[in-house]
Chimera marker file (.cmm) of the C-alpha trace (Angstrom):
<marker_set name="trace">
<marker id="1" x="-46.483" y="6.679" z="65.366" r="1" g="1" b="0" radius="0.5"/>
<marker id="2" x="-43.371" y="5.421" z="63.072" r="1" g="1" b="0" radius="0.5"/>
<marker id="3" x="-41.795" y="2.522" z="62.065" r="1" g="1" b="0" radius="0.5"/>
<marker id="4" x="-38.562" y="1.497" z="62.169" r="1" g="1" b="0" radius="0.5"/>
<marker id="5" x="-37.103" y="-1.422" z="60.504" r="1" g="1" b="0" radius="0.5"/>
<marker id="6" x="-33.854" y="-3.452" z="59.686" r="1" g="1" b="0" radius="0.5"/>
<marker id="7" x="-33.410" y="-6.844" z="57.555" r="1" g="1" b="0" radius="0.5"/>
<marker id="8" x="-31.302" y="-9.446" z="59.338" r="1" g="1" b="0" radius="0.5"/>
<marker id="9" x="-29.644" y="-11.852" z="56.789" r="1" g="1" b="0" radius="0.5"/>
<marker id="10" x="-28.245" y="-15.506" z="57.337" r="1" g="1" b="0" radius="0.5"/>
<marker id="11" x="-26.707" y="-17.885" z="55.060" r="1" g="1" b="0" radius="0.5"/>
<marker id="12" x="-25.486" y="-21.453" z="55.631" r="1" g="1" b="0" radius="0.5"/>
<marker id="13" x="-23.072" y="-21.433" z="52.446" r="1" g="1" b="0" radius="0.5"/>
<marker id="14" x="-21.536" y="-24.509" z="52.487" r="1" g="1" b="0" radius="0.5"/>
<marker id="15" x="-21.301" y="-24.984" z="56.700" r="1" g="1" b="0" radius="0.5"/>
<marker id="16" x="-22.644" y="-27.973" z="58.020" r="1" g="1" b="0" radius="0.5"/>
<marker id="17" x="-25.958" y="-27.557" z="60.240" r="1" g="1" b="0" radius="0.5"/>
<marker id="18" x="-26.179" y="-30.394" z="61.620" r="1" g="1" b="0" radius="0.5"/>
<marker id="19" x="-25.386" y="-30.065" z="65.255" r="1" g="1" b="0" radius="0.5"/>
<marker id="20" x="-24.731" y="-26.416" z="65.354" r="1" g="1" b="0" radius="0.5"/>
<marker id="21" x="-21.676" y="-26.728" z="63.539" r="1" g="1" b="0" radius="0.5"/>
<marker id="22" x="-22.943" y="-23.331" z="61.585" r="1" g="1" b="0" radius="0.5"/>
<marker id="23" x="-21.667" y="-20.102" z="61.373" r="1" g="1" b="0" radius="0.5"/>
<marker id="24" x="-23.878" y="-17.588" z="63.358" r="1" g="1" b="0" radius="0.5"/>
<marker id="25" x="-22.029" y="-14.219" z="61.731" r="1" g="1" b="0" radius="0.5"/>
<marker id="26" x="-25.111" y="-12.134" z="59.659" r="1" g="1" b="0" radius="0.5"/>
<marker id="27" x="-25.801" y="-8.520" z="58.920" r="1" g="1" b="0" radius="0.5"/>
<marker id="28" x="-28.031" y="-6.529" z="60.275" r="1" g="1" b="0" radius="0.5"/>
<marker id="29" x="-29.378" y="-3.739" z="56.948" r="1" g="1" b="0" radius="0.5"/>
<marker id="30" x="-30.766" y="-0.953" z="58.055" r="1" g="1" b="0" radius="0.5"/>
<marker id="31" x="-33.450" y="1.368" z="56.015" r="1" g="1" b="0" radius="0.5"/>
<marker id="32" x="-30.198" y="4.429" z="55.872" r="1" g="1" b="0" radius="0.5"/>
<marker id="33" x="-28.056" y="1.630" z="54.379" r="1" g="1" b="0" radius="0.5"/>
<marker id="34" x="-25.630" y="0.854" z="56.847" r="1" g="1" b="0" radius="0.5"/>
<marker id="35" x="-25.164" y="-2.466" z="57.276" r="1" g="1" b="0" radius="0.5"/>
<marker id="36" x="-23.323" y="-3.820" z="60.383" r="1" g="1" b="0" radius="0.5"/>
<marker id="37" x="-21.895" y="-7.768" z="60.792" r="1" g="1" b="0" radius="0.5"/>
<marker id="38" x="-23.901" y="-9.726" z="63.025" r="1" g="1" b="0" radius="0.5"/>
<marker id="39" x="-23.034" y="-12.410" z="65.546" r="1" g="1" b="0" radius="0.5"/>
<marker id="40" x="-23.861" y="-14.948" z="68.681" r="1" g="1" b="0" radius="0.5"/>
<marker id="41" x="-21.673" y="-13.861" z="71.512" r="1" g="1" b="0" radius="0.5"/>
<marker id="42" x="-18.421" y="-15.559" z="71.398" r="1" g="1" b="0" radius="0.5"/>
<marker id="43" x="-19.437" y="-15.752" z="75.111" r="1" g="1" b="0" radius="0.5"/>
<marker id="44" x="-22.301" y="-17.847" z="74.003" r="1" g="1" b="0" radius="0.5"/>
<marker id="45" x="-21.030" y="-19.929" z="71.214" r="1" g="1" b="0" radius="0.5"/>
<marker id="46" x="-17.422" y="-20.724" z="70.788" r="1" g="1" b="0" radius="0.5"/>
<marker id="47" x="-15.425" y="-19.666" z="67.776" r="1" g="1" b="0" radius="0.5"/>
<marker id="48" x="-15.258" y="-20.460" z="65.118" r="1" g="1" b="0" radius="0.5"/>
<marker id="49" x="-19.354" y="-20.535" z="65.105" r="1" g="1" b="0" radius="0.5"/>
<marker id="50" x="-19.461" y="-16.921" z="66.243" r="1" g="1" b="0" radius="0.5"/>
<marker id="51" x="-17.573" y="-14.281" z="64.750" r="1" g="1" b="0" radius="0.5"/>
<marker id="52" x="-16.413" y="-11.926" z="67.894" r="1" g="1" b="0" radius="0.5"/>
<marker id="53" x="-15.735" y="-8.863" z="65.827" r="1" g="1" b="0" radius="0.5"/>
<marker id="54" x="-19.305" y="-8.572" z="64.830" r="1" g="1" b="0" radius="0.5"/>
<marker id="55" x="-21.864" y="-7.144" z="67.101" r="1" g="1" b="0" radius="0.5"/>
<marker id="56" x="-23.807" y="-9.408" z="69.099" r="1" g="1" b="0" radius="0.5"/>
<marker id="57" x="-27.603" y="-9.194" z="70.185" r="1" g="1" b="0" radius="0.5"/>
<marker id="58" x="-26.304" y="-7.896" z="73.984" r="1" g="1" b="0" radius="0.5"/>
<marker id="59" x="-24.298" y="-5.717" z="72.676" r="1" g="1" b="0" radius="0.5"/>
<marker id="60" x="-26.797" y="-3.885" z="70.645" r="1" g="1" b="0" radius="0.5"/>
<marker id="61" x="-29.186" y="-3.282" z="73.156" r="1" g="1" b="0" radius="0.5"/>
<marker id="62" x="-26.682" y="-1.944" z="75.829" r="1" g="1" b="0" radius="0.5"/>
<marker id="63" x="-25.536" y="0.267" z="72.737" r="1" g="1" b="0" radius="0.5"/>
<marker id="64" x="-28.864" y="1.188" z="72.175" r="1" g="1" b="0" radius="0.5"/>
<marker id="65" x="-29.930" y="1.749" z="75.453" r="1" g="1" b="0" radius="0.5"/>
<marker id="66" x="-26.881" y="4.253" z="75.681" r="1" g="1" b="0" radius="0.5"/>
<marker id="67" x="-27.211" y="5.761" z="72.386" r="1" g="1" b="0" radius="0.5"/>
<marker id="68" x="-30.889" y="6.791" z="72.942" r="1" g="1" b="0" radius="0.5"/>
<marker id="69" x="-29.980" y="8.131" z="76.780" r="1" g="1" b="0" radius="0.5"/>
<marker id="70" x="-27.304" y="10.103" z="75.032" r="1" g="1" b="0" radius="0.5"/>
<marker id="71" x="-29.494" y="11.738" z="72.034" r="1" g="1" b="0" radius="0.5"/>
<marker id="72" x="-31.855" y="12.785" z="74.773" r="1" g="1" b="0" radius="0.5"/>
<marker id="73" x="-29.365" y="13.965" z="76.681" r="1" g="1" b="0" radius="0.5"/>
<marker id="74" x="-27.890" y="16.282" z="74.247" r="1" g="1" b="0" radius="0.5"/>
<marker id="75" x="-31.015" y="17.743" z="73.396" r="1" g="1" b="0" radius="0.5"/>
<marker id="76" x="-31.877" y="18.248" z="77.281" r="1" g="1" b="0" radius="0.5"/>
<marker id="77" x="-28.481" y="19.904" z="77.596" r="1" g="1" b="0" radius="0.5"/>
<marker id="78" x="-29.254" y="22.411" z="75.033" r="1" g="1" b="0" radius="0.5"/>
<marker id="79" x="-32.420" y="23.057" z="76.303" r="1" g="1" b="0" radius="0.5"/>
<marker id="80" x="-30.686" y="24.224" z="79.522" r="1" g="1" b="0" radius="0.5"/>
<marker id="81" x="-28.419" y="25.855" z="77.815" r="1" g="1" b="0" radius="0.5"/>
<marker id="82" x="-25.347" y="24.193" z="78.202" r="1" g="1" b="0" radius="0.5"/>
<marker id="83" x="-22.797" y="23.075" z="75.198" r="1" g="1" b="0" radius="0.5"/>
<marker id="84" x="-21.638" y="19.573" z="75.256" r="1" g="1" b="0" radius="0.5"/>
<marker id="85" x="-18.304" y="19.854" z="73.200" r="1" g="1" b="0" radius="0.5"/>
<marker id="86" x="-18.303" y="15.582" z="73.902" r="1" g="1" b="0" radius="0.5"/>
<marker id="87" x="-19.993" y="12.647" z="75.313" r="1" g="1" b="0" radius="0.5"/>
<marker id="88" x="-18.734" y="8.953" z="76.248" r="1" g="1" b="0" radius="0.5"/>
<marker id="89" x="-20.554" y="5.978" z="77.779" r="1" g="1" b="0" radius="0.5"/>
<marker id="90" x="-18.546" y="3.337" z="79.148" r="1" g="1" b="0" radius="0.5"/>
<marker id="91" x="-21.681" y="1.013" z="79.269" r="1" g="1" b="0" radius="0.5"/>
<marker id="92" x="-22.181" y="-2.718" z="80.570" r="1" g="1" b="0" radius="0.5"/>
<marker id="93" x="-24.967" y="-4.511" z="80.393" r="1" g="1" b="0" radius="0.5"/>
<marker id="94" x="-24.750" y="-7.410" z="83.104" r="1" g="1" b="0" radius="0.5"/>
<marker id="95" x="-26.707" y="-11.046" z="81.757" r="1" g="1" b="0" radius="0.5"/>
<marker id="96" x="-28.030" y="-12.923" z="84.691" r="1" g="1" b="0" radius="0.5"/>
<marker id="97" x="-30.491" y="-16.151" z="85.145" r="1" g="1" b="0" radius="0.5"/>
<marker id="98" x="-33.905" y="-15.519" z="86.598" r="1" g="1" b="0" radius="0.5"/>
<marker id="99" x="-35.472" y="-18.132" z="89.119" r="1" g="1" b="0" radius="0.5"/>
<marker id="100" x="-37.216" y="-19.859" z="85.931" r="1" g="1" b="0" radius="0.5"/>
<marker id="101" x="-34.039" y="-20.483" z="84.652" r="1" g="1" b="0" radius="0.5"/>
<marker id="102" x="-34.325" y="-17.875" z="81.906" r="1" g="1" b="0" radius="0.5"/>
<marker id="103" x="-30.853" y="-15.653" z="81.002" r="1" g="1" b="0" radius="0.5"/>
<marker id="104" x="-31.679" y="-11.703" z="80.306" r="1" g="1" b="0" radius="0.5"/>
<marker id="105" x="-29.724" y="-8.436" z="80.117" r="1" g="1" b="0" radius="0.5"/>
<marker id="106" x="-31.306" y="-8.063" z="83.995" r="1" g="1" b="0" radius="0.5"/>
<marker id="107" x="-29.191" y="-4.873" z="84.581" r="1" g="1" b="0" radius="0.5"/>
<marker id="108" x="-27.597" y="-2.090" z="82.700" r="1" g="1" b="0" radius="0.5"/>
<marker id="109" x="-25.263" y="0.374" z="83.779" r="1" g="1" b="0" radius="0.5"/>
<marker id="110" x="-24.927" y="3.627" z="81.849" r="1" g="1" b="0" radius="0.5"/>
<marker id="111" x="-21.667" y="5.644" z="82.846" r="1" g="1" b="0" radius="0.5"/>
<marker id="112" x="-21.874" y="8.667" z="80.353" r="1" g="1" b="0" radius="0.5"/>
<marker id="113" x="-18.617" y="10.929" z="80.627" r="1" g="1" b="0" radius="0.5"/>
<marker id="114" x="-19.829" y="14.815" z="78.972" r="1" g="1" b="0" radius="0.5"/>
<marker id="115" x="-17.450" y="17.649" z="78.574" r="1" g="1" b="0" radius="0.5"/>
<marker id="116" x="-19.139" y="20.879" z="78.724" r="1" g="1" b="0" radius="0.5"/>
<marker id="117" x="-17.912" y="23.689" z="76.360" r="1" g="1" b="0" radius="0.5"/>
<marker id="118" x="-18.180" y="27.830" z="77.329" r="1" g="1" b="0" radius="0.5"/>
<marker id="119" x="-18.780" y="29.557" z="80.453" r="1" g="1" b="0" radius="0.5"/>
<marker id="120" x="-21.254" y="27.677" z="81.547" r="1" g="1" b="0" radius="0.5"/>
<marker id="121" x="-20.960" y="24.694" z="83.134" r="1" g="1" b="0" radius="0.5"/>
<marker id="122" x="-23.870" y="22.522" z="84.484" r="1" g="1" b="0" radius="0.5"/>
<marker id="123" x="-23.831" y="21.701" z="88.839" r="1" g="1" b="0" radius="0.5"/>
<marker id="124" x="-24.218" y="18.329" z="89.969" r="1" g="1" b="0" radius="0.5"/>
<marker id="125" x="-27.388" y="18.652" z="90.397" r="1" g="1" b="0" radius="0.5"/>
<marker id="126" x="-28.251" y="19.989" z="86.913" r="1" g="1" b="0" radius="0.5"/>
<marker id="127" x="-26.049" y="16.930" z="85.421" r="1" g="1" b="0" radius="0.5"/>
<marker id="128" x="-27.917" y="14.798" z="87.494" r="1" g="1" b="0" radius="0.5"/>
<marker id="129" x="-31.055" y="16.324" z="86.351" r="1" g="1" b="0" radius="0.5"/>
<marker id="130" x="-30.690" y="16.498" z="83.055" r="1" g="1" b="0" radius="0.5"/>
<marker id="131" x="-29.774" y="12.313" z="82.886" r="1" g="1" b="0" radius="0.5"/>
<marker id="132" x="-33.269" y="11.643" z="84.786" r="1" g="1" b="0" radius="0.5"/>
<marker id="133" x="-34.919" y="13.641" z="82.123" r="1" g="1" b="0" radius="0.5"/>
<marker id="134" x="-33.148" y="11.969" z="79.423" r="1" g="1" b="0" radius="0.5"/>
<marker id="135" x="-34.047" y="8.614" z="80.510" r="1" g="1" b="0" radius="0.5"/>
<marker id="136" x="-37.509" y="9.115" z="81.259" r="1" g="1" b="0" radius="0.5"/>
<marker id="137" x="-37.496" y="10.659" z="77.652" r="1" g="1" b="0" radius="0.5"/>
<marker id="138" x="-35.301" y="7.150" z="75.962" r="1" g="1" b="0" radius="0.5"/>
<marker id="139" x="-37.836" y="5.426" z="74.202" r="1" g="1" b="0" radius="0.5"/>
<marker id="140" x="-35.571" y="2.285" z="74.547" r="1" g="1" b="0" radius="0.5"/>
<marker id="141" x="-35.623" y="2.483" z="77.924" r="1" g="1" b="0" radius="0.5"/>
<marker id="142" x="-39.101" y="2.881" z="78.451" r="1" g="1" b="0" radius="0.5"/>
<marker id="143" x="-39.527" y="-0.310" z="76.215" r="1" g="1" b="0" radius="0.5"/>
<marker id="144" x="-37.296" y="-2.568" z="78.286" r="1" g="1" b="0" radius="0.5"/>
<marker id="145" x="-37.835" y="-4.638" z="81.505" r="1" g="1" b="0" radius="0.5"/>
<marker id="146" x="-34.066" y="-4.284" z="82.442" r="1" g="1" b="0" radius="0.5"/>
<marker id="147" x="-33.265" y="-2.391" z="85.736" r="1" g="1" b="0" radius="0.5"/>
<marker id="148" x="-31.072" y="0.721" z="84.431" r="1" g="1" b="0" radius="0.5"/>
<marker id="149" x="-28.562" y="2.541" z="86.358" r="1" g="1" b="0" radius="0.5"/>
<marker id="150" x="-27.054" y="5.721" z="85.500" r="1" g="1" b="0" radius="0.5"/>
<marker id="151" x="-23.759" y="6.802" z="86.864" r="1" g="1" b="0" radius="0.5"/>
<marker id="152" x="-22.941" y="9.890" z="85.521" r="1" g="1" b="0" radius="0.5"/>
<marker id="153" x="-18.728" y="10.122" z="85.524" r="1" g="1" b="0" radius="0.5"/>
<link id1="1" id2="2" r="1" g="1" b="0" radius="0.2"/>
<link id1="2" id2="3" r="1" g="1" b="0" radius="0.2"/>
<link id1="3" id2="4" r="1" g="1" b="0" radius="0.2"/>
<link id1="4" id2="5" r="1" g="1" b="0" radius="0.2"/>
<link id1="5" id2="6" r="1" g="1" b="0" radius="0.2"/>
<link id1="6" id2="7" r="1" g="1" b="0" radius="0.2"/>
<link id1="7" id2="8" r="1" g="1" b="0" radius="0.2"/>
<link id1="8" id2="9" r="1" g="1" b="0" radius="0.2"/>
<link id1="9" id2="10" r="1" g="1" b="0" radius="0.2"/>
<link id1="10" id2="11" r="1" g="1" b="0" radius="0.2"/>
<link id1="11" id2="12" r="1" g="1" b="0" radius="0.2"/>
<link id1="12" id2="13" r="1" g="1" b="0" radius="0.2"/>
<link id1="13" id2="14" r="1" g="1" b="0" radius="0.2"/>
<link id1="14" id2="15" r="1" g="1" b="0" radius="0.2"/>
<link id1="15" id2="16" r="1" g="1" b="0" radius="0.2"/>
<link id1="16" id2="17" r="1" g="1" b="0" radius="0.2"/>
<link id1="17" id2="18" r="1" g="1" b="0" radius="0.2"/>
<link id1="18" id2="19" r="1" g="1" b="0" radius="0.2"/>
<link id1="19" id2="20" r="1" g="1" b="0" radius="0.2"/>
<link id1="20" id2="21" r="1" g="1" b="0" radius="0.2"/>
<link id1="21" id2="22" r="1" g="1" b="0" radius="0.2"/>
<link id1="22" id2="23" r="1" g="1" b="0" radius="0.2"/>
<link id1="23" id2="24" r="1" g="1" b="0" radius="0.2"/>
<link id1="24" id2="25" r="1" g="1" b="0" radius="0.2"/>
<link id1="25" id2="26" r="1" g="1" b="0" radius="0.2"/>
<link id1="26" id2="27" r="1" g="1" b="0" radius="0.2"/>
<link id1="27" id2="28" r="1" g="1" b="0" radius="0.2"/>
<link id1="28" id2="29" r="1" g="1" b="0" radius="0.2"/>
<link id1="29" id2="30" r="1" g="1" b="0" radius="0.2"/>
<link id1="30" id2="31" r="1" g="1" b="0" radius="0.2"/>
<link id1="31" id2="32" r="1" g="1" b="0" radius="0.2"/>
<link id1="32" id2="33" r="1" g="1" b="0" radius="0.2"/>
<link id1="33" id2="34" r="1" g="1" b="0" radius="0.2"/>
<link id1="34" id2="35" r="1" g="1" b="0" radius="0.2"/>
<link id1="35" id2="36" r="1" g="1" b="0" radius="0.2"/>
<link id1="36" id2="37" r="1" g="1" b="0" radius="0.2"/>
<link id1="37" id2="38" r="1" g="1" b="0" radius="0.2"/>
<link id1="38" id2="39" r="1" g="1" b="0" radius="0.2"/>
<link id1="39" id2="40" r="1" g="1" b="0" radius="0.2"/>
<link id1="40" id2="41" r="1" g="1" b="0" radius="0.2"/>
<link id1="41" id2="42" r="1" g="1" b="0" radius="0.2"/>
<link id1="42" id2="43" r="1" g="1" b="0" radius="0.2"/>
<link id1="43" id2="44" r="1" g="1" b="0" radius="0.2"/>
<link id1="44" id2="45" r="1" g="1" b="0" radius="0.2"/>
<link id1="45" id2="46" r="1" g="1" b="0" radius="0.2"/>
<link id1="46" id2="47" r="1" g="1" b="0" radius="0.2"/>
<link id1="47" id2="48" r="1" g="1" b="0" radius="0.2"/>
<link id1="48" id2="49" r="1" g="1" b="0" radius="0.2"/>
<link id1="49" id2="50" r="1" g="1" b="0" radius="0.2"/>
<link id1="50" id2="51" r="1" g="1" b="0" radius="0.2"/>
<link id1="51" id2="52" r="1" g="1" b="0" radius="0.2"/>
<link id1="52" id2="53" r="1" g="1" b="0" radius="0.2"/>
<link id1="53" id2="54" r="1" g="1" b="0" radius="0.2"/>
<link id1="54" id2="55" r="1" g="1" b="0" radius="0.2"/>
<link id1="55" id2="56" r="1" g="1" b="0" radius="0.2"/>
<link id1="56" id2="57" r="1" g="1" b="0" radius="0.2"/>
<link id1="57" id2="58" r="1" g="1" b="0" radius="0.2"/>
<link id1="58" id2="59" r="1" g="1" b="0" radius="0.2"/>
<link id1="59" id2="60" r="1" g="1" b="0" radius="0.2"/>
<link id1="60" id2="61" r="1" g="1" b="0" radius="0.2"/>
<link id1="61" id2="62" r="1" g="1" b="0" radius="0.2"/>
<link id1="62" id2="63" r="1" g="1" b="0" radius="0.2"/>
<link id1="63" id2="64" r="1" g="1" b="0" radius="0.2"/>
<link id1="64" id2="65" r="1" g="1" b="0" radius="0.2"/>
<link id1="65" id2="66" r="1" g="1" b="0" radius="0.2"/>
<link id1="66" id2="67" r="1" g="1" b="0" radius="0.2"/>
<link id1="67" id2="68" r="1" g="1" b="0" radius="0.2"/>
<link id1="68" id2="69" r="1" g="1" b="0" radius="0.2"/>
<link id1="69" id2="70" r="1" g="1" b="0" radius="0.2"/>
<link id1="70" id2="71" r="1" g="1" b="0" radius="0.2"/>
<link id1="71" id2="72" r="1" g="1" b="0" radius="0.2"/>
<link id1="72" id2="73" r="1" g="1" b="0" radius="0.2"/>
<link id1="73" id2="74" r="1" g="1" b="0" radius="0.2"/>
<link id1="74" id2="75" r="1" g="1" b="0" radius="0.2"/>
<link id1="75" id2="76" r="1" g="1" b="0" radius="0.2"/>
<link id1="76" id2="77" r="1" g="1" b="0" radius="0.2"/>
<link id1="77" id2="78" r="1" g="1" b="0" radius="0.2"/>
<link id1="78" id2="79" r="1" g="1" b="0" radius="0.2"/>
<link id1="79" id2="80" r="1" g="1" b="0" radius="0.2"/>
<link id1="80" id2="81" r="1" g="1" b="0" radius="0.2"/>
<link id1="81" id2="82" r="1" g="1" b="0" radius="0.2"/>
<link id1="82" id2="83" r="1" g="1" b="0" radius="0.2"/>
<link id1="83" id2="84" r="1" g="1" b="0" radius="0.2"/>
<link id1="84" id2="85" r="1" g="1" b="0" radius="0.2"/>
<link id1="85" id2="86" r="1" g="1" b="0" radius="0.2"/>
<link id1="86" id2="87" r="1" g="1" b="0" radius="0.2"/>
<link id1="87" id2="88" r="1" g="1" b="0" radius="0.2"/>
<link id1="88" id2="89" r="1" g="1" b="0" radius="0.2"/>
<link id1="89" id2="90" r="1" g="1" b="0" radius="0.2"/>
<link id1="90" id2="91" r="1" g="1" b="0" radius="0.2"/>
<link id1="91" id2="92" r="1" g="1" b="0" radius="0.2"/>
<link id1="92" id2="93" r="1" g="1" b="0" radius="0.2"/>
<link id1="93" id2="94" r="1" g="1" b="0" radius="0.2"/>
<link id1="94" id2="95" r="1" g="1" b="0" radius="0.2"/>
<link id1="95" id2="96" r="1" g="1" b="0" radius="0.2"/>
<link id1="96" id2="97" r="1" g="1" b="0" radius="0.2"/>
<link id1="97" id2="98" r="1" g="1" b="0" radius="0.2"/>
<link id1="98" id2="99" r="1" g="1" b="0" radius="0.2"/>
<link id1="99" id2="100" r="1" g="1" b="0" radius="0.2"/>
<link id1="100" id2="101" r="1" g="1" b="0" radius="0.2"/>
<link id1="101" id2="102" r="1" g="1" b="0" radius="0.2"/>
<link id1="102" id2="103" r="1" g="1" b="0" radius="0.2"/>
<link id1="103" id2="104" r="1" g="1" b="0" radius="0.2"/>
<link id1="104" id2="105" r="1" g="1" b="0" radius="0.2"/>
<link id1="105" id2="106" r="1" g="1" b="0" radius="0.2"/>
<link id1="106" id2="107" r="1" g="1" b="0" radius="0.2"/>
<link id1="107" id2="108" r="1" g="1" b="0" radius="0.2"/>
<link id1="108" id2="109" r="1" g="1" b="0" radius="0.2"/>
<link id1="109" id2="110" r="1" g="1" b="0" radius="0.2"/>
<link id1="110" id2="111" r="1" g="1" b="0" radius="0.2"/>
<link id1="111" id2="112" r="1" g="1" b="0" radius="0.2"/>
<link id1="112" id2="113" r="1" g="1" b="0" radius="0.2"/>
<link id1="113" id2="114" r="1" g="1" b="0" radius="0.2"/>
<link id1="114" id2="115" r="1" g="1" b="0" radius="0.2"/>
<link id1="115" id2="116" r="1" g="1" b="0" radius="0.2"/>
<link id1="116" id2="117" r="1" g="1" b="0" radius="0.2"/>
<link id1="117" id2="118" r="1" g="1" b="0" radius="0.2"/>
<link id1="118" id2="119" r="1" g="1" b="0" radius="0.2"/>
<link id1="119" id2="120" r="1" g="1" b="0" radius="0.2"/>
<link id1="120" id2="121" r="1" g="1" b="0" radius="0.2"/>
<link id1="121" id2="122" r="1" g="1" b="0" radius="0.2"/>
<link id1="122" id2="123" r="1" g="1" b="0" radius="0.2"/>
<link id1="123" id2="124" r="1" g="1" b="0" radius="0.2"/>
<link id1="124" id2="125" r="1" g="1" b="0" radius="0.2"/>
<link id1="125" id2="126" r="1" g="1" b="0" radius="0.2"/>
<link id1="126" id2="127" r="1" g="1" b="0" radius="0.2"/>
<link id1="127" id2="128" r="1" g="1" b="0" radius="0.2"/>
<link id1="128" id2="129" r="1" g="1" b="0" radius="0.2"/>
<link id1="129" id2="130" r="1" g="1" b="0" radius="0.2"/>
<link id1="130" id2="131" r="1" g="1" b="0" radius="0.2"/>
<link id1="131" id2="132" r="1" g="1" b="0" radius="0.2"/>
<link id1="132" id2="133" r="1" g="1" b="0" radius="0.2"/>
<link id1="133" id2="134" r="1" g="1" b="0" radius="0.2"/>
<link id1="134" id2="135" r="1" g="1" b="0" radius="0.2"/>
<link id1="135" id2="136" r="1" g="1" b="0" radius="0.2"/>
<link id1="136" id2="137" r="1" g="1" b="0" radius="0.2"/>
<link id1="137" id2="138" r="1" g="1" b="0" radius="0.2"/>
<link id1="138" id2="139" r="1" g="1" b="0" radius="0.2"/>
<link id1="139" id2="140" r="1" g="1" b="0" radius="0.2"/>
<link id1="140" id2="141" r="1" g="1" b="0" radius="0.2"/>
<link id1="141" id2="142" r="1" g="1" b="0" radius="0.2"/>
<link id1="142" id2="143" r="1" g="1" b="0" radius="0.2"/>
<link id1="143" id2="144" r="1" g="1" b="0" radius="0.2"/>
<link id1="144" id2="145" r="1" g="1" b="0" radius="0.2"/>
<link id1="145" id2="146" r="1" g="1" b="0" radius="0.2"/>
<link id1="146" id2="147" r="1" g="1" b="0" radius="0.2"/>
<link id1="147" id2="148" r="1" g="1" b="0" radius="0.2"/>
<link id1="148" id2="149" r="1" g="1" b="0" radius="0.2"/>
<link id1="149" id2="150" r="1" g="1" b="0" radius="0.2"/>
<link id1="150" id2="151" r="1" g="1" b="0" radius="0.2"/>
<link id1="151" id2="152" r="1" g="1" b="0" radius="0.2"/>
<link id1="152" id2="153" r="1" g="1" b="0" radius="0.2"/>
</marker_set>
């Protein structure tokens, strides 16, 4: 078992609250140090209450969900023997309303891009392979509800 944490931090400064007239933009510190700007979805609340150059919520998880497929994957690749000289994910993840009136990420849709380096390069089949193994292996994935595709480009 581990842990992993993060700190979010929010301050009203000198923004009214009443109303939602606040600024949602906060950071997100994580145990490493980084620290990455925080934010409602612009899509959500309007500007200037959300800050759309900080990440929002959504986008996290979709990265998230693609960042643990892709760490799996690389390791999976290797395992096969293959060198990945580079990996991109072009990812979405689509927010719908359930019957109950509830919104969710309901669907995300994982379009990783690798470019394999030497002689050997991977079949179809052994791309397509090695994705199902790396998202049986994501531990975000296996923590989520959310229906996820993977179209391998």
């Amino acid at each position: 078992m581990s842990e992993h944490t993060a700190t979010i931090r929010w301050q009203r400064g000198d923004h009214p609250f009443a109303k939602g007239r606040y600024s949602r933009r906060h950071d997100w510190h994580f145990d490493g140090g980084a620290v990455v700007p925080g934010s409602s979805s612009p899509h959500v609340v309007r500007e200037p209450f959300s800050d759309a150059s900080a990440v929002d919520p959504e986008e996290a998880f979709v990265a998230a969900l693609s960042s643990c497929h892709m760490l799996w994957f690389l390791s999976t690749a290797a395992e096969h023997g293959f060198i990945v000289d580079a990996y991109e994910d072009a990812c979405v993840g689509i927010m719908r309303e359930d019957d109950a009136g509830r919104f969710s990420i309901a669907e995300a849709v994982l379009r990783p891009l690798a470019t394999f380096g030497g002689e050997a390069q991977p079949t179809r089949k052994q791309l397509d392979d090695m994705h199902r193994i790396s998202h049986d292996k994501c531990f975000i994935a296996n923590s989520v509800k959310t229906k996820i595709r993977i179209e391998a480009r």
